[in-house]
C-alpha positions, 0 to 999 in steps of 0.5 A: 548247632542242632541237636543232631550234631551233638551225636555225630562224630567230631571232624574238627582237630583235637583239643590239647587236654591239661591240668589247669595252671594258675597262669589259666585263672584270668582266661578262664574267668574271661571266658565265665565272664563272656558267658555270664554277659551274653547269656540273657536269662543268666543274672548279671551277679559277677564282676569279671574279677570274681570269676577270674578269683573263682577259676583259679579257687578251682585250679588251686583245688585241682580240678581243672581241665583246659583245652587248648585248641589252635593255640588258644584256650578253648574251654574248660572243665573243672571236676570234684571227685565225681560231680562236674562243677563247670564245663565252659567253652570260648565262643569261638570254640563252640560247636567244634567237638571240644565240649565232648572231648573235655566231657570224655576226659571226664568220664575216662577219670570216673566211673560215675559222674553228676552235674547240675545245668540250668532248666533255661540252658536248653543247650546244655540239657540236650548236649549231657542228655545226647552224651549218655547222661540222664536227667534224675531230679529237678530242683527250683533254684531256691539253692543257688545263688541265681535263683534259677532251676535247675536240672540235676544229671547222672552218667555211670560207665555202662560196665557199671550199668551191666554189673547192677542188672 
């Protein structure tokens, strides 16, 4: 996908948005898992198992969004209050325009949101940077459990941004 595509707009079909259910948490871990195996700068730290427990800790606190594309599970987003905690896709469904749809979501529930992306996912920097948000600190990793830095990004709704000037 080039950098370009992230910004233009989306002639795929539309994902199906809900609340993530308990039946999500063994899709969505998979979907963590593949991530985490495919992706070669991201240490190997997790069991499957874990992932799936993890999914569905998120799903319990309500955070989570699924998007269910062509009758599969597309991806997801879980969201605390203002902070995106995950916003994962299939391998299937990248490049497909769900990733924008979740985020749009996100911010149509919020006024303000923040996230943290890896430094090494030069992917995932330029899709929030490409969706309005901005890259305001940069920490080394020494709080994660990866040890990898990291990159933090803020996004306010623009009415927002125009009241404060």
């Amino acid at each position: 996908m080039t950098p370009a595509s992230f910004s233009q707009q989306s002639t795929y079909d539309a994902a199906f948005l809900r609340p993530g259910q308990p039946i999500d948490a063994g899709r969505l871990g998979q979907i963590l898992f593949q991530y985490q195996q495919s992706t070669p700068w991201l240490p190997k730290l997790y069991a499957e198992v874990e992932m799936i427990a993890f999914c569905g800790t998120m799903i319990d606190q309500g955070w989570v969004t699924v998007a269910l594309w062509h009758g599969h599970t597309g991806g997801f987003i879980a969201r605390d209050s203002d902070e995106i905690c995950s916003l994962y896709l299939a391998p299937e469904a990248c490049g497909k325009g769900i990733g924008t749809q979740l985020l749009n979501a996100a911010k149509a529930a919020s006024p303000r949101l923040w996230l943290r992306a890896f430094e090494a996912n030069e992917l995932a920097r330029r899709f929030y940077l490409s969706k309005g948000f901005r890259a305001t600190s940069r920490a080394t990793g020494c709080h994660n459990e990866e040890g990898l830095a990291e990159v933090r990004f803020e996004w306010e709704h623009q009415s927002r941004l125009e009241s404060a000037a």
